[in-house]
C-alpha positions in Angstrom: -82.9 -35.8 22.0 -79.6 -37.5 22.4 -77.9 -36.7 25.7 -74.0 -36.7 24.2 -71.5 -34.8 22.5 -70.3 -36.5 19.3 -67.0 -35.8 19.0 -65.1 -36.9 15.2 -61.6 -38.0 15.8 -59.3 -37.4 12.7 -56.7 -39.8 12.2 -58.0 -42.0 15.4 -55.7 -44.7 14.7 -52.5 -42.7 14.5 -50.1 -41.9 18.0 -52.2 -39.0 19.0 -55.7 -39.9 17.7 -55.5 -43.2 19.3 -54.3 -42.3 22.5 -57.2 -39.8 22.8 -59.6 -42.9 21.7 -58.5 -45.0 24.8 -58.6 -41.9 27.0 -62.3 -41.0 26.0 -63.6 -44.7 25.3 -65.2 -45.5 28.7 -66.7 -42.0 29.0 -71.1 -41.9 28.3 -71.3 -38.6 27.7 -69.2 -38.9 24.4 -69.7 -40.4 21.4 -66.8 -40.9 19.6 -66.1 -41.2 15.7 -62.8 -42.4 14.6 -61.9 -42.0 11.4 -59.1 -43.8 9.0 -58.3 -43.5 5.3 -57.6 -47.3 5.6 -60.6 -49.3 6.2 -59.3 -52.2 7.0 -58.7 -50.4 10.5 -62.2 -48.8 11.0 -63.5 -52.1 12.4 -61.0 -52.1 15.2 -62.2 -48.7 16.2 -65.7 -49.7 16.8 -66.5 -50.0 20.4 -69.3 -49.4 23.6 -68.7 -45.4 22.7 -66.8 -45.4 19.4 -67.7 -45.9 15.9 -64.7 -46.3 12.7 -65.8 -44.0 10.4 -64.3 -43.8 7.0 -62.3 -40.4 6.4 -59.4 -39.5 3.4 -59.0 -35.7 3.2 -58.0 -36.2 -0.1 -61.6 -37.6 -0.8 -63.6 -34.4 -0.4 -67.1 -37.0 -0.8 -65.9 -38.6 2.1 -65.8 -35.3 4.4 -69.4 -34.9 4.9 -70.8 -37.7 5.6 -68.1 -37.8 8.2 -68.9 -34.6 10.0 -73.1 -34.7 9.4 -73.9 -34.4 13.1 -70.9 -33.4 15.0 -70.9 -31.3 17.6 -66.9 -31.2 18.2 -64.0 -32.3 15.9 -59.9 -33.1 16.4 -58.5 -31.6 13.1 -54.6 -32.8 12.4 -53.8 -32.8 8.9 -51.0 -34.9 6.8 -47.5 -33.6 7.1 -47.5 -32.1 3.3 -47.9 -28.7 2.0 -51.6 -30.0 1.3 -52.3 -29.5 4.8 -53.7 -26.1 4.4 -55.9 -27.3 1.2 -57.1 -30.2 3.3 -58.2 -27.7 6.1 -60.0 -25.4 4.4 -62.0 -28.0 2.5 -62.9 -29.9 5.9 -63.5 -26.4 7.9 -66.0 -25.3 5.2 -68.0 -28.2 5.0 -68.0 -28.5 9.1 -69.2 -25.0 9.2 -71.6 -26.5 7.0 -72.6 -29.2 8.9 -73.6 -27.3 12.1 -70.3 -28.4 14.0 -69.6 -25.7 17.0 -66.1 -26.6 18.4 -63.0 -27.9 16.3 -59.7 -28.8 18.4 -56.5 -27.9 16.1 -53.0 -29.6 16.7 -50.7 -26.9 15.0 -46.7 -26.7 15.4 -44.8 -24.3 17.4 -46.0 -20.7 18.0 -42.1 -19.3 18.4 -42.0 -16.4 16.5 -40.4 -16.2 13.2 -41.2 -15.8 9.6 -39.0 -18.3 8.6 -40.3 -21.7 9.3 -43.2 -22.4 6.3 -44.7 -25.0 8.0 -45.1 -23.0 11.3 -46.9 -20.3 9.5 -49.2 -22.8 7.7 -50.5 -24.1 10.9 -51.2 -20.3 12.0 -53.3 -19.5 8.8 -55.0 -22.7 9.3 -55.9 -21.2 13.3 -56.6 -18.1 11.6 -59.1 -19.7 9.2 -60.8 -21.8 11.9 -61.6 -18.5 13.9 -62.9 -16.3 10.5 -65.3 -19.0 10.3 -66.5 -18.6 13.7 -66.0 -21.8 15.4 -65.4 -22.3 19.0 -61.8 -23.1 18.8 -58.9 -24.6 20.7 -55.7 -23.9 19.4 -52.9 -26.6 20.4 -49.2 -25.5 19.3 -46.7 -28.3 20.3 -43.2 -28.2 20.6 -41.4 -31.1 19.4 -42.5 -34.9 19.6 -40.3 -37.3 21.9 -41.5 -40.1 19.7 -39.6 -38.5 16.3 -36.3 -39.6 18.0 -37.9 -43.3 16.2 -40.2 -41.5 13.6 -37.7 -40.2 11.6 -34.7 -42.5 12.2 -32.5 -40.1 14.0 -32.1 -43.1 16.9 -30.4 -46.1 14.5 -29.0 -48.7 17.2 -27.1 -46.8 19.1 -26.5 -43.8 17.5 -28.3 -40.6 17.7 -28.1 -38.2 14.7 -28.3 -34.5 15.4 -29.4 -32.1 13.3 -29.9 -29.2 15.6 -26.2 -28.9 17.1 -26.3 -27.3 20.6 -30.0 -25.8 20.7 -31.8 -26.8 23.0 -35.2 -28.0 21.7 -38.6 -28.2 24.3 -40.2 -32.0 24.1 -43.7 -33.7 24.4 -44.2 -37.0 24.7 -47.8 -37.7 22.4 -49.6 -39.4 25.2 -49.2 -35.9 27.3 -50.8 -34.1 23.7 -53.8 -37.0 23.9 -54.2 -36.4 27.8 -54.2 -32.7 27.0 -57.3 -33.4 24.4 -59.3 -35.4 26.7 -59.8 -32.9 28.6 -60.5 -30.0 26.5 -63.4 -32.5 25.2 -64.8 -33.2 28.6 -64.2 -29.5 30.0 -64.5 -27.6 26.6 -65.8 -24.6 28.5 -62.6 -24.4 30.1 -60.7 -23.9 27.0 -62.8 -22.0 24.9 -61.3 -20.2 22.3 -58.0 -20.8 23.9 -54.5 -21.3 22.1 -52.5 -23.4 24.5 -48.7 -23.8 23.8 -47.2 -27.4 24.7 -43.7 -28.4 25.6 -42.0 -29.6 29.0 -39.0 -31.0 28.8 -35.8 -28.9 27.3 -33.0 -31.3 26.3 -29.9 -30.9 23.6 -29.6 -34.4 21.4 -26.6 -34.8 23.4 -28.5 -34.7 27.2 -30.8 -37.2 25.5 -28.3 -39.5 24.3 -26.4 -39.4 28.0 -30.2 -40.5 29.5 -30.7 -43.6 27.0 -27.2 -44.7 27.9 -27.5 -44.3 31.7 -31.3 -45.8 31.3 -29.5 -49.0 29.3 -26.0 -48.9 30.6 -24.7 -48.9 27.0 -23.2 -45.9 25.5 -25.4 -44.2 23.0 -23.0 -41.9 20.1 -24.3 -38.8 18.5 -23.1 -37.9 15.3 -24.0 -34.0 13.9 -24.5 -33.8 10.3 -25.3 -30.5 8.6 -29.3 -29.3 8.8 -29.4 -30.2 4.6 -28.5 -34.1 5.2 -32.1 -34.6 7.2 -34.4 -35.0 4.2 -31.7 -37.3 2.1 -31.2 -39.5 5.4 -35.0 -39.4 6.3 -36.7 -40.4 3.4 -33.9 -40.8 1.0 -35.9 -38.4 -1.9 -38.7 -41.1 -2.2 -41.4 -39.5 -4.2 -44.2 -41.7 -2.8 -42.9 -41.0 1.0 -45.6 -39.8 2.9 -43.3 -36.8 3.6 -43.6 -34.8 0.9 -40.6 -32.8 -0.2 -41.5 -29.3 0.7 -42.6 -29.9 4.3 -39.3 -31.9 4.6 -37.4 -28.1 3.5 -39.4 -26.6 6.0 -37.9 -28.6 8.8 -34.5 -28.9 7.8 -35.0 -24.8 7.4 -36.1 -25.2 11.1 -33.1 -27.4 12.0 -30.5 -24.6 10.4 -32.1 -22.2 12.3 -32.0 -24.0 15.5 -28.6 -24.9 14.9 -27.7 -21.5 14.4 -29.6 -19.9 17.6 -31.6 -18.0 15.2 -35.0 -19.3 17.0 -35.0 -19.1 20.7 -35.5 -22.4 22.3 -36.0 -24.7 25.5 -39.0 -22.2 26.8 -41.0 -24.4 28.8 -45.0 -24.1 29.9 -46.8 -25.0 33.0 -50.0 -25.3 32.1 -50.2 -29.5 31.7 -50.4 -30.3 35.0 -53.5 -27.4 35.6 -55.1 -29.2 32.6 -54.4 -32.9 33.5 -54.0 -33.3 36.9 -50.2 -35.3 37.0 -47.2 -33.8 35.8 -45.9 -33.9 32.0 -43.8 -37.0 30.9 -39.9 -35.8 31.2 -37.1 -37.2 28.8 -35.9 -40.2 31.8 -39.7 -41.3 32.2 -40.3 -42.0 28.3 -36.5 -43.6 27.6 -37.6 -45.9 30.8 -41.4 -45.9 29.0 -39.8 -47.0 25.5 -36.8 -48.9 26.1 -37.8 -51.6 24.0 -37.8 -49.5 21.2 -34.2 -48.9 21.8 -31.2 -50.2 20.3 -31.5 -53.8 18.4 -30.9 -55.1 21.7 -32.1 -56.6 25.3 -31.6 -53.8 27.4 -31.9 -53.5 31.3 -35.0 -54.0 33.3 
């Protein structure tokens, strides 16, 4: 009888799953399962406590194998309309396979009708509880890390999309601490939906923190909510953004701009779940300087 809880990572080698990795590595009472699409990575997930195992949602014979003797799984899909036909496929075979808990990161639970890639998340929470799993629900504000994800910071310019709103921030590390512990405590968060967000900041306030973090002055330029897919991807058909979840956001951004969706709510649950206090805005510029600017900046 094993004496562990195997616990399948999806996408273990991306900026959430692989922060959760290192946080659970050194832990005996987990097994972990890491899976990639690219296996050329899977060997550099294999450790003491985790194993690279091979995983493309898009290759429905490659979803079993993965999940056979799970007790717990991270689901986070692909940002593409797909998302919700990946889901259900790996859902129904995990209900298949016996697994008891899955751990969904979703989007924003602000509510509105408007955003389609909002309401995808919350038919995909909706699905995991028809089924009958134990669940935990995580809804995340924005990332911090999209400020470089998506090219808004180019040297040292920051483009704005969302005019004056003022949008509530996670770093992705705080996400991964926040999954650690909902697979070491999981009775503590049992069939829980858990919003995430801490730090409210306006494009502007987080250009005026890179400059006084670098002592070089940081620009923002506002272009109109439409220009964000064109600049972001640049209407690539192969990007791995496909074109409607790109709508969706810019949909988001006009509505944001426009103070259509309330924002900068913030939660304080984090440091209840953690035990520190949630990365603000100043810690992460300071965090990622070197990612800033094509420059030395300050120590």
């Amino acid at each position: 009888m094993k004496n562990h809880k195997n616990i399948l990572i999806v996408g273990a080698t991306g900026q959430v799953g692989s922060k959760v990795i290192e946080l659970l590595s050194t832990n005996n009472d987990l097994q972990l399962f890491g899976t990639s699409r690219n296996k050329e990575k899977l060997k550099a997930l294999d450790g003491a406590n985790v194993k690279g195992v091979y995983l493309d949602l898009e290759d429905k014979e490659s979803i079993r194998p993965a999940l056979k003797g799970m007790d717990s799984a991270l689901l986070m899909t692909s940002y593409t309309a797909d998302m919700m036909r990946q889901s259900k496929r790996f859902l129904d075979i995990a209900k298949e396979e016996g697994v008891k808990h899955i751990v969904h990161i979703g989007a924003s639970g602000t509510e509105t009708n408007e955003v389609s890639h909002w309401g995808w998340h919350q038919f995909i929470e909706a699905y995991i509880e028809k089924l009958g799993f134990d669940y935990t629900h995580l809804q995340p504000e924005s990332f911090m890390q999209n400020i470089f994800n998506f090219g808004w910071l180019q040297e040292n310019t920051l483009h704005d999309f969302i005019g004056n709103a003022n949008w509530t921030w996670i770093d992705t590390d705080d996400i991964a601490a926040v999954i650690a512990q909902i697979f070491i405590h999981p009775e503590k968060y049992h069939n829980e939906t858990i919003p995430l967000g801490y730090d409210a900041k306006t494009i502007t306030e987080v250009s005026e923190l890179m400059s006084e973090a670098t002592q070089q002055d940081f620009n923002v330029v506002e272009h109109h909510p439409d220009e964000f897919r064109d600049m972001t991807y640049q209407g690539t058909k192969d990007s791995v953004y496909a074109d409607a979840y790109m709508k969706c956001v810019s949909d988001q951004f006009a509505l944001n701009a426009s103070g259509a969706i309330p924002s900068g709510k913030t939660f304080d649950n984090f440091e209840y779940i953690t035990g520190r206090k949630p990365t603000t805005w100043k810690e992460f510029i300071q965090k990622n300087k070197h990612r800033i600017g094509n420059r030395t900046v300050l120590a």
